[in-house]
N, C-alpha and C positions, 0 to 999 in steps of 0.2 A: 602228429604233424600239425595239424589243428591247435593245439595246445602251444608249440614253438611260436606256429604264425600268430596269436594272438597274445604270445609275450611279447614280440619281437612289433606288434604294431603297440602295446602299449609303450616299449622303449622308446619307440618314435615319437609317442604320442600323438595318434590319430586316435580318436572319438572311437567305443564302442559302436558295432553295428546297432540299430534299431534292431526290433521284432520283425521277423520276416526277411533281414538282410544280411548282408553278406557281403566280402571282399576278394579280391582277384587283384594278384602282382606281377607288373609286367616289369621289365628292365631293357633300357635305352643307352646308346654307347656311342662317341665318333671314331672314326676311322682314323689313327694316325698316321697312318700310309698316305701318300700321293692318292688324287683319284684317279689316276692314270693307270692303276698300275691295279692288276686285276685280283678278284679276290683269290683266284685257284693258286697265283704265283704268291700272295702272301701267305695262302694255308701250308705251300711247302714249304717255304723261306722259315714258316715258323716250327715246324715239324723237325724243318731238319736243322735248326739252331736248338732245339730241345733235345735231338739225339745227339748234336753237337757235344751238348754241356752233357752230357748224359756221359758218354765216351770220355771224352778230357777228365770230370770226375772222379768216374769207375779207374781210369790208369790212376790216375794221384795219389787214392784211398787205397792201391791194391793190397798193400802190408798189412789192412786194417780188418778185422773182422765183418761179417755180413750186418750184422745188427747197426754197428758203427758209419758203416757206408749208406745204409738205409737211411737212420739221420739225419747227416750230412746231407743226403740228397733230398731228401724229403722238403730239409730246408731252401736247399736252394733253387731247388724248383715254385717252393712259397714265395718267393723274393719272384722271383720271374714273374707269378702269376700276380702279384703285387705292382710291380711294374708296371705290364700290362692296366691293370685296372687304375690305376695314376695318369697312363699315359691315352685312354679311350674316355676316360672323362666320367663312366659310370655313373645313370643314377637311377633310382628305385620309384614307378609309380604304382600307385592304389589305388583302384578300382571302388567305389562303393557300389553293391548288385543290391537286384529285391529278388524275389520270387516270381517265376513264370508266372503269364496271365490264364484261364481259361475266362470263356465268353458262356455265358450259359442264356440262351433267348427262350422266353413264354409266350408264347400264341393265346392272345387272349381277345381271338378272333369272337366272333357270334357264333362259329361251329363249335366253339370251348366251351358254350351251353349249354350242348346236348347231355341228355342219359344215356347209358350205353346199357345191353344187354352184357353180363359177365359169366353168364352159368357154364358156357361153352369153352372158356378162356381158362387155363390153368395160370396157377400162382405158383411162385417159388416158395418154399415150406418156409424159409426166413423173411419171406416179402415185409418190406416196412407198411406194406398196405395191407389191410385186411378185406378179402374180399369181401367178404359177407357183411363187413360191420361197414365198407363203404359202399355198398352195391345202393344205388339211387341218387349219389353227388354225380352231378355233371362233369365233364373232362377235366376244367378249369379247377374245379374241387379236388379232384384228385392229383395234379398238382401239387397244388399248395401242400394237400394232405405229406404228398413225399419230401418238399421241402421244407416243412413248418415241424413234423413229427418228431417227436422227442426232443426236443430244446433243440430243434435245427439241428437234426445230427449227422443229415445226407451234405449240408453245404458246410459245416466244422470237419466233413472228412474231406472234403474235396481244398478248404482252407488250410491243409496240414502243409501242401507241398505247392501250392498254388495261389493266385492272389487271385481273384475272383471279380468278372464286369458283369452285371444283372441289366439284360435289356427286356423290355416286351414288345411285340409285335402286332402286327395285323398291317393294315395298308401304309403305317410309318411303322420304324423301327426304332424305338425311344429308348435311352437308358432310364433305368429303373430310381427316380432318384434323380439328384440335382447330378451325378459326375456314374452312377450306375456304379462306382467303385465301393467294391464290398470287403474295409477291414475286420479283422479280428475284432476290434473296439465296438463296432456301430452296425453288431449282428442283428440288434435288436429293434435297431430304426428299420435293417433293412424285412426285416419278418414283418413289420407293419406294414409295411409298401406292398411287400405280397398279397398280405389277406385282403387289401383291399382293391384290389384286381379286379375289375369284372369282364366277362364273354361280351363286350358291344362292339367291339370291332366290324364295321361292317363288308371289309374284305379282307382275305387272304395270302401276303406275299411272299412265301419263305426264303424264293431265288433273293428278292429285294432286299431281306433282315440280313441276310449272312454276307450279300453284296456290302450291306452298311459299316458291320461290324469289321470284315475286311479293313474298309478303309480306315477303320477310326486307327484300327494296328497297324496302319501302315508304317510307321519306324519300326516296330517293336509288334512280330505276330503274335497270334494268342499259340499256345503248344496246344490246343484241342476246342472245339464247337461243341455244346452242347444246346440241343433244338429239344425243348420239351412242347410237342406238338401231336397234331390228330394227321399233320402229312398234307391235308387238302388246300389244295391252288383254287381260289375262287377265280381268278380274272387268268386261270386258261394254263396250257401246259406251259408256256413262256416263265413261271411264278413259281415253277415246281422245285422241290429241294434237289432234286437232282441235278437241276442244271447249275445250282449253286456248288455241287459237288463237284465239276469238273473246275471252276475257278480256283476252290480252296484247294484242289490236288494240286494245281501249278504250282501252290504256293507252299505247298508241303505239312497244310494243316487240318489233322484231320477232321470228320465231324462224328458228334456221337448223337444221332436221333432216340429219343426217348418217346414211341407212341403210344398217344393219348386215345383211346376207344376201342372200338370192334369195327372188324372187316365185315360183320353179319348186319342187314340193314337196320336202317334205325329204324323200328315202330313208332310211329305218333301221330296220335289227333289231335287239334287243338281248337276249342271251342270260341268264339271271338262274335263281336258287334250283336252282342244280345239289346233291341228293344222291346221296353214294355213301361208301361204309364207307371207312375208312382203311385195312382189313385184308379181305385175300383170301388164298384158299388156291390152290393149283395147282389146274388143269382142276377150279375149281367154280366157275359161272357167278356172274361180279359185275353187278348192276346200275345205272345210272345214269339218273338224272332228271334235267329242267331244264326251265324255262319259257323260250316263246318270243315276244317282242312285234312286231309289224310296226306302222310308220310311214311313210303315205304310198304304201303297196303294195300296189292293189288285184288280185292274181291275182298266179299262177307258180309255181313251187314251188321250196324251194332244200335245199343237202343240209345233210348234219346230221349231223359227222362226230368219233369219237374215234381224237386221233393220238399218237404217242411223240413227246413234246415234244424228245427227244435225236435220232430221227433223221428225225421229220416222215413218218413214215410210217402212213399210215391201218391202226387197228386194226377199223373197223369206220364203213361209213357205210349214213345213210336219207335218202331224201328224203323234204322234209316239205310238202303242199303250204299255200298262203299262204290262210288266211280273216283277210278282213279288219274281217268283225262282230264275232267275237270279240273280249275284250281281250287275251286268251292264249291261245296251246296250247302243250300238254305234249306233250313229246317224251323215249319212253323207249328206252336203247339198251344192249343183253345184249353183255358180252362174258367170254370165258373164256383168264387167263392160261396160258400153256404154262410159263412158266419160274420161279423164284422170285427175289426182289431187290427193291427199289425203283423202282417204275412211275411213271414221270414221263408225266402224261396233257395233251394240251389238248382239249378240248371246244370242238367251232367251228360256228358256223352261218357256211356262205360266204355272205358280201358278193353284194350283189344290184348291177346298175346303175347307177352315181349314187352309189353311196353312200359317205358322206367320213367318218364317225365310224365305224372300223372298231375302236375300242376296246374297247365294249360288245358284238363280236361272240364273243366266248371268255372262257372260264374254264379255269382252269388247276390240276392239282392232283398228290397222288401218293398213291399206294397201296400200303401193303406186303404183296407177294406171300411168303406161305411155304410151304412145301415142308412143313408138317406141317400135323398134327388137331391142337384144343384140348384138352388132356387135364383130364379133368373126376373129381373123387372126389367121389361122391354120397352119405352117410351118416346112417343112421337110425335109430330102433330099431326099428319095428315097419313093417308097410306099409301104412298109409295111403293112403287116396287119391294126395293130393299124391305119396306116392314111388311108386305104381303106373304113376301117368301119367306121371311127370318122366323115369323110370327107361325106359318103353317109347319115351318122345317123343327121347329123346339117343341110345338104341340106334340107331335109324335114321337119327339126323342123318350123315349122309356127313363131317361136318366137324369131328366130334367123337369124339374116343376115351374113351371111358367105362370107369367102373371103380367099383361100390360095394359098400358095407358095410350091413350089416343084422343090427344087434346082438343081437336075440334070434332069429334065428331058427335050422332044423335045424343040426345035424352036416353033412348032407348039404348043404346049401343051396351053399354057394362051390365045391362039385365038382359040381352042379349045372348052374349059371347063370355061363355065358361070363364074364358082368362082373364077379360077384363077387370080393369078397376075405374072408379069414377075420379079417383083424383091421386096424384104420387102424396107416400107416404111423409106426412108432415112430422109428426112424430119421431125422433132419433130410435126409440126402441125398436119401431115400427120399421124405420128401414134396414136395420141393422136384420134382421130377418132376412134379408137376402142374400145371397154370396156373391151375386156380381147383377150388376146395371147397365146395360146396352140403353146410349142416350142417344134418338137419331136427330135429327133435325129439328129437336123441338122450341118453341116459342118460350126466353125465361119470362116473359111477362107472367108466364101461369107460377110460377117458381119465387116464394120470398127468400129475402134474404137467408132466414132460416133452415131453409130447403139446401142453398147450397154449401154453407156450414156445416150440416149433417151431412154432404157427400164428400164434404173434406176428410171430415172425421172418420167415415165410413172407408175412406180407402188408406190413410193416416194409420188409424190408430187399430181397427180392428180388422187391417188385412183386406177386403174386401177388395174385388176387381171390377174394373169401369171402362167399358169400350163409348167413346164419343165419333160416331160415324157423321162425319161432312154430309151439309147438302147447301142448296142455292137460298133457303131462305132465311135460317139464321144462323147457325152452326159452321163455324163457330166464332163466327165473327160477332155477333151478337152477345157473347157471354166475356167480352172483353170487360178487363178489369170490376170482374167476381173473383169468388171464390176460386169457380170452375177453372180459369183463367190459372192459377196455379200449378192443377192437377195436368193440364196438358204438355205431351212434350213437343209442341212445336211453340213458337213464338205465332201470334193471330196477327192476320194483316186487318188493321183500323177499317180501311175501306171495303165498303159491299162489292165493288164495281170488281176489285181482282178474284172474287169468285166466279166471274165471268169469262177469263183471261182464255181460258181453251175451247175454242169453236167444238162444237158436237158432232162437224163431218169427220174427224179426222180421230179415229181409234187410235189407243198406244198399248203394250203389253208390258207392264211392269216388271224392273229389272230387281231380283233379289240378291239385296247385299250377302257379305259372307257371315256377318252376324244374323240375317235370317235364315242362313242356310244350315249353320250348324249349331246356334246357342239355343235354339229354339226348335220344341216340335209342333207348333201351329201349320206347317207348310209339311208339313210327312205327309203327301200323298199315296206314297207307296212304302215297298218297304226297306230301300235304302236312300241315301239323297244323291245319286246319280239317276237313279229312276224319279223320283218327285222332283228336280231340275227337269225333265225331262217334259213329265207331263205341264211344270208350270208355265216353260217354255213356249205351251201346243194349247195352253189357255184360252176362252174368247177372249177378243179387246175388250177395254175399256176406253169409255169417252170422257165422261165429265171427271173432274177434280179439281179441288181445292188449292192453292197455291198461299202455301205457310211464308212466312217471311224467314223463315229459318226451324233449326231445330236447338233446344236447350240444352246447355251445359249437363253432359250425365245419363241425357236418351239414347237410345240405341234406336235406329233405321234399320228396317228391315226389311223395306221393297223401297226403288225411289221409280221417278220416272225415266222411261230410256235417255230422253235427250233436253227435256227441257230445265232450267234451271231459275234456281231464286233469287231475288236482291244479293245474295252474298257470294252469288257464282256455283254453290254447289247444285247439282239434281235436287227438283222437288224432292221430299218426301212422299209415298202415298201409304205407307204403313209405318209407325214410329210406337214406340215404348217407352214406357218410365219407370222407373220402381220410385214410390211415395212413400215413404215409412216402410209401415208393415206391407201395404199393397202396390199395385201394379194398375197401370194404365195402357190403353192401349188407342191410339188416335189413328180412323181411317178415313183418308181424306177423298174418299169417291164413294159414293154410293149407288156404285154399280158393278158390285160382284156378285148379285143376282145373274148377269150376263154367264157365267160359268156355269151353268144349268143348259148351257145352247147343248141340245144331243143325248146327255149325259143323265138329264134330270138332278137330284141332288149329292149324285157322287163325290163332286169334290169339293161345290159350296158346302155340303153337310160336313164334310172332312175338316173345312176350316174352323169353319162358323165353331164346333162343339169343340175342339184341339184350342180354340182360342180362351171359351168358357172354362175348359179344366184348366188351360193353362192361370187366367185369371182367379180362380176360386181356390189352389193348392192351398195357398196360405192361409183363408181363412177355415179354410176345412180342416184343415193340421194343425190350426192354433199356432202356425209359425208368424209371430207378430213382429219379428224383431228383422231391422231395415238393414239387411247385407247380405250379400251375394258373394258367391264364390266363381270364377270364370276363367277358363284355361283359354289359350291363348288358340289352341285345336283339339282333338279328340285322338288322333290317329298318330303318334310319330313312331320313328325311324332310331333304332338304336344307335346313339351319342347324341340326340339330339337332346336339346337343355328344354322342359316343362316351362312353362311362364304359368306363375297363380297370380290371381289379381283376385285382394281382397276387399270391396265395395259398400261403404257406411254413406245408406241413405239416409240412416237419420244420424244427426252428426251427435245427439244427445248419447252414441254408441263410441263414438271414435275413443281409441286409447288415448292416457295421457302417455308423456315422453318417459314414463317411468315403465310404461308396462309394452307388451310385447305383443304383436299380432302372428301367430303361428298359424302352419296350416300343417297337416300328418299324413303322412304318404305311408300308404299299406297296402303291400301285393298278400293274398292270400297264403298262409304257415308262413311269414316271416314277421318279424319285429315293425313297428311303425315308425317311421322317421320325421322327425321336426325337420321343418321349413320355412323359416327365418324371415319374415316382408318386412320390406322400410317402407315409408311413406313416400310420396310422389311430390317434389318441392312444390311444385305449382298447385297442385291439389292434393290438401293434404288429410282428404277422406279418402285416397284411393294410398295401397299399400302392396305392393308387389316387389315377387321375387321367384327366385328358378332354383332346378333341380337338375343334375347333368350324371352322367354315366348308370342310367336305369337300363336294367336286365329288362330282356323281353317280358309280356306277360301285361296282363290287366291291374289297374292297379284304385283304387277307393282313396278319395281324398276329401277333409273335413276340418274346417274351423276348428280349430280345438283353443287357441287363446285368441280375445276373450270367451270367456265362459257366455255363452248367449240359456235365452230360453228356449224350449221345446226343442227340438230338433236341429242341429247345426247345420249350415250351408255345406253342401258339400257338391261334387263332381266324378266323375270317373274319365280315366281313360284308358289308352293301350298303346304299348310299346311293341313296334313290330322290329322282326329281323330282315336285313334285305334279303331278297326271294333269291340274289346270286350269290347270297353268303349261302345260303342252306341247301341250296340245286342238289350238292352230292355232299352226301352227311353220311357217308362209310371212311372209317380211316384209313389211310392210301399207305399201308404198312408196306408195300412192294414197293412203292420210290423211296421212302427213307431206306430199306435194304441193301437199294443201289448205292446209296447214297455214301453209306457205312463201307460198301465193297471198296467205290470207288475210291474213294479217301483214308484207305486204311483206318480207319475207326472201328467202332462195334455197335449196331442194331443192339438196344436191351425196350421189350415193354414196360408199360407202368409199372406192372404190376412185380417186376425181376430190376428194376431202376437201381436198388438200392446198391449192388454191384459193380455201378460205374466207376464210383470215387476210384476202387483200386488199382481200374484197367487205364484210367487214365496217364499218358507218359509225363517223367519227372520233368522232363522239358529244361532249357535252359536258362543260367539266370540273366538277368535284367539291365545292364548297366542303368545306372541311376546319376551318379556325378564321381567326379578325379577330385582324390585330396593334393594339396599341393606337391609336386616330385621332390623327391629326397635324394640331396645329392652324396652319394658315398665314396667319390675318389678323394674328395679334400675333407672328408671326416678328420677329426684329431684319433679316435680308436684303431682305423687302420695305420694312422701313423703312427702312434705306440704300439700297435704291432709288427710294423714294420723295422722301427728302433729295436724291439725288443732278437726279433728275428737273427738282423745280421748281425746284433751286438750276441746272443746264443751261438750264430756259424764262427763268429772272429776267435770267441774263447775255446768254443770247441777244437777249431781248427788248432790253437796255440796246444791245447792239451794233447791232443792227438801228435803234436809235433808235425804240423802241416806245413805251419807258416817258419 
């Protein structure tokens, strides 16, 4: 029949069907009766004009044998139905169809993350998945696994008798793809779209996905749903597939849930916001924080351990026991280097039971151990509070070697006083000896030119850090248009008299920017920064301060004042930074955080004061000379959210030419590192940033990697969370997709038995697609030489027969 219909459309000449397609012939006719006159009285008018001729015939032919009469009548009953189709106008239209749709949606929620436990879970003996060889991929893995496996063999079966729409989900419902439409031709773009899927979705809507896809078929429904999912409604039972079941049964189409995991809980830990200094000294106690999360783990306790990531050997472990009310606990762990070098550390919480994401169970990091003190030259003229206390608070830091100057004072004084010196080091060798210089208030009358040339160079070229602390008598108004003058990042106000500007009755509490809340740990009072916000909040006042006429192009603020502001309208500064070359400058414009000692003694002035020094001396202690900085725009985000890296060339003798490329390498722990692409910033074009968008949860290491710098590349970290209402319930909800199947006449198949769909799915019907032009067949010339030919065979016959 096939064969006929598709001579019979080449005679016409209509166009071969495409691949996939198909045609359907319908036929259209007028009535040549009155419309009056009703069909039931034309069907017998015509019945009984055909038994008419039937009768009159059969007498006329009766002399003639049966075969001869059959003829005879045969014919002229041709002729009649000829007539007829002359006289109703006949004509033939075509149809061009495609292949039914199915809809197939991926959940590529943040619950599409998880690991599941499988040991409980049987497999079908021909499963396209192997348990064993995929037991440890996440839901979303397992997926792709069933659609990607063997040259795409599950979606080439379900393409045999269907035409295929690829959407994925989570809180939109997106097709897969510029049109989600998946030909035969373009199986291979569409297998690339898959693999590059990830679980960031940060909610759940399956009622919503199947509402969507509904609509887009509203001409033309799909013949079946396919939901490859874990089943879980994050925003509530309203989201459930179920409820999307009873829409699609109005409409008569069914759905086929395919679940993603176990009904058994998820196990997991996941170990997160580890601090600890990057520099430590020999045998003085480093310590280490981190957060700890449990999922699915009611009771037990597990250990908590730091090991030498080069020989796996535990530096130090605790056990921590498991509350599962909590959303967190902190777990802090003391250890004390013996040797000096680069410490390669992993931080591990061990693996509980069950549990398959052991990803999120360690952070990894390194720490440079040295074998010396921070050598500190402290220099002032008079003694001040600020140098009373700074001076007694560094004498007894064990991890500091001190050394200062105090410009007016005895003859006697430097034979005196262990630390003293009688004069700052004139000699460039001589200064370079230090790692960092706290300048308070001193007089540059004692200072030649030379002196401040060597502290150029000193924080320039070999790294070195330089705190310049305000005060009323020359500092820093006094060191206008020097040297020093460069190294600051505030602009100097010319006149003495705006050092005066703030009466001394009226205390203020310095407000920290969000660059000294989080680019920096000078201000880590405690041990997260909602509790160090807290304390710096509940600080004593401060009275006196400096009033900058500004800050410079490239410094970062990182305290200003509450309410008062400068020539240019912004908040004073009272703490500001710079990066200079290889080093770091640090300008503070009150010298009265001695007052932080009210109650407390040196708790949290010591906290600063030394946080500020290490932070100052990294780079000449590490031999990181080279002026750039790497800087995320936060520390903490939310899966889809886009990374910002901002790559920082302080000395411009660094900046690429337009030929070459500033990169930066994103790397979560076991996977591959990914380049990260900066353009320059038109207006400044030492700064060079760029973003990163759809990162799986998880910690992640990020590092300069072009250009090639020296010693040690800038680098950062951070951490990609999941929303806490995406992951609330992480068991796969296999009982509403069941319904879901019931309701809808479809069929419930798991991952792991998936590959059985293609066949159950129904053939469905086809598609209209477009009408080739109708073909008219009553005024054909064929019928009418068959017509001619017809009654010109009855006339001769009839003569032969002796009729006529």
């Amino acid at each position: 029949m096939d064969y006929l219909k598709h001579l019979l459309e080449s005679y016409f000449e209509i166009p071969p069907a495409g691949p996939g397609q198909g045609t359907a012939w319908s036929f259209q006719w007028n009535t040549p009766w009155p419309t009056w006159l009703p069909d039931w009285v034309v069907f017998i008018l015509g019945v009984g004009i055909i038994f008419l001729l039937m009768y009159a015939y059969l007498k006329d032919t009766a002399h003639l044998n049966l075969q001869k009469r059959a003829v005879l009548l045969s014919i002229r009953l041709a002729l009649f139905l000829f007539v007829l189709l002359f006289l109703t106008k006949i004509t033939l239209s075509i149809h061009r169809t495609g292949l039914p749709f199915v809809a197939l949606l991926i959940d590529d929620s943040a619950s599409m993350g998880l690991a599941d436990d499988y040991s409980q879970i049987a497999s079908t003996k021909n499963s396209a998945i192997d348990k064993q060889q995929d037991q440890g991929k996440n839901r979303l893995g397992l997926v792709k696994t069933l659609l990607l496996q063997k040259d795409a063999q599950f979606l080439q079966e379900l393409q045999k008798k269907h035409k295929l729409k690829l959407y994925h989900f989570s809180e939109e419902c997106i097709p897969l793809g510029e049109q989600g439409l998946l030909d035969k031709t373009d199986t291979a773009q569409a297998q690339e779209l898959i693999k590059q899927l990830e679980p960031i979705g940060n909610e759940t809507r399956p009622f919503h996905a199947v509402q969507k896809v509904l609509n887009d078929f509203r001409g033309t429904l799909p013949t079946a749903i396919i939901v490859l999912s874990d089943g879980i409604s994050s925003t509530g039972d309203m989201d459930l597939l179920s409820r999307a079941g009873t829409l699609a049964k109005s409409k008569l189409v069914p759905i086929y849930p395919v679940g993603v995991g176990s009904e058994q809980p998820v196990r997991d830990l996941q170990l997160y916001d580890l601090l600890v200094d990057d520099v430590a000294f020999v045998n003085d106690p480093v310590n280490l924080s981190a957060k700890v999360k449990s999922f699915g783990i009611t009771a037990g306790s597990v250990s908590v351990s730091l090991k030498d990531a080069k020989t796996g050997n535990p530096l130090i472990t605790r056990k921590l026991s498991i509350n599962p009310n909590k959303e967190f606990q902190k777990i802090d762990l003391t250890f004390t280097p013996n040797k000096p070098g680069l410490l390669e550390y992993v931080f591990e919480v061990e693996p509980v039971k069950g549990e398959v994401n052991r990803n999120n169970n360690q952070q990894s990091g390194q720490v440079s151990v040295l074998d010396q003190k921070i050598r500190v030259l402290l220099v002032d003229s008079v003694p001040r509070y600020e140098y009373r206390y700074l001076k007694h608070l560094l004498e007894r830091d064990k991890t500091i070697e001190l050394r200062s100057i105090l410009q007016e004072s005895d003859l006697e004084y430097s034979s005196e006083d262990a630390t003293a010196l009688d004069y700052f080091p004139v000699k460039k060798e001589d200064l370079y000896q230090y790692d960092v210089v706290i300048l308070g208030d001193a007089d540059p009358a004692y200072f030649s030119q030379a002196v401040f040339e060597n502290l150029d160079q000193f924080v320039r070229e070999k790294g070195g850090g330089l705190v310049v602390v305000a005060g009323p008598r020359f500092s820093p108004h006094a060191y206008a248009n020097t040297k020093l003058e460069t190294l600051l990042p505030i602009e100097i106000s010319k006149t003495k008299e705006s050092t005066d500007a703030a009466p001394l009755v009226n205390g203020f509490q310095p407000e920290l920017t969000t660059e000294g809340q989080f680019s920096t740990s000078i201000f880590r009072f405690a041990d997260n920064a909602e509790q160090s916000q807290t304390i710096w909040n509940n600080l004593p006042e401060l009275y006196w301060y400096y009033t900058a006429n500004g800050v410079k192009p490239g410094a970062s603020v990182l305290a200003t004042h509450p309410t008062q502001k400068g020539k240019n309208g912004q908040l004073i500064p009272i703490i500001a930074t710079q990066r200079i070359g290889a080093g770091k400058v640090i300008f503070s414009a009150t010298d009265d955080l001695w007052r932080w000692r009210d109650l407390v003694g040196d708790l949290y002035y010591s906290r600063y004061w030394v946080q500020s020094i290490r932070y100052l001396s990294r780079s000449k202690l590490l031999n990181q000379e080279q002026a750039v900085e790497l800087t995320l725009d936060r520390n903490t985000y939310q899966q889809g959210d886009s990374v910002q890296f901002r790559v920082k060339f302080l000395d411009e003798r660094l900046i690429p030419t337009d030929d070459e490329d500033v990169t930066v390498m994103l790397e979560r722990q076991g996977e591959a590192s990914r380049p990260v692409k900066l353009t320059p910033l038109e207006k400044s074009p030492n700064i060079f940033e760029g973003s990163y968008s759809n990162i799986a949860e998880g910690s992640y290491h990020s590092w300069v990697s072009q250009p090639i710098l020296q010693g040690n590349p800038p680098s950062d970290d951070f951490r990609v969370e999941v929303s806490q209402r995406e992951l609330l319930n992480r068991d796969m909800n296999q009982s509403d997709m069941q319904k879901t199947a019931r309701e809808t006449r479809g069929k419930y198949y798991h991952i792991f038995a998936a590959d059985q769909l293609p066949a159950a799915i129904p053939t469905g019907h086809p598609v209209p697609l477009e009408n080739e032009e109708p073909i008219t067949l009553w005024n054909r010339w064929e019928f009418l030489i068959l017509f001619t030919l017809l009654i010109s065979a009855e006339w001769l016959l009839r003569k032969r027969f002796r009729l006529v």
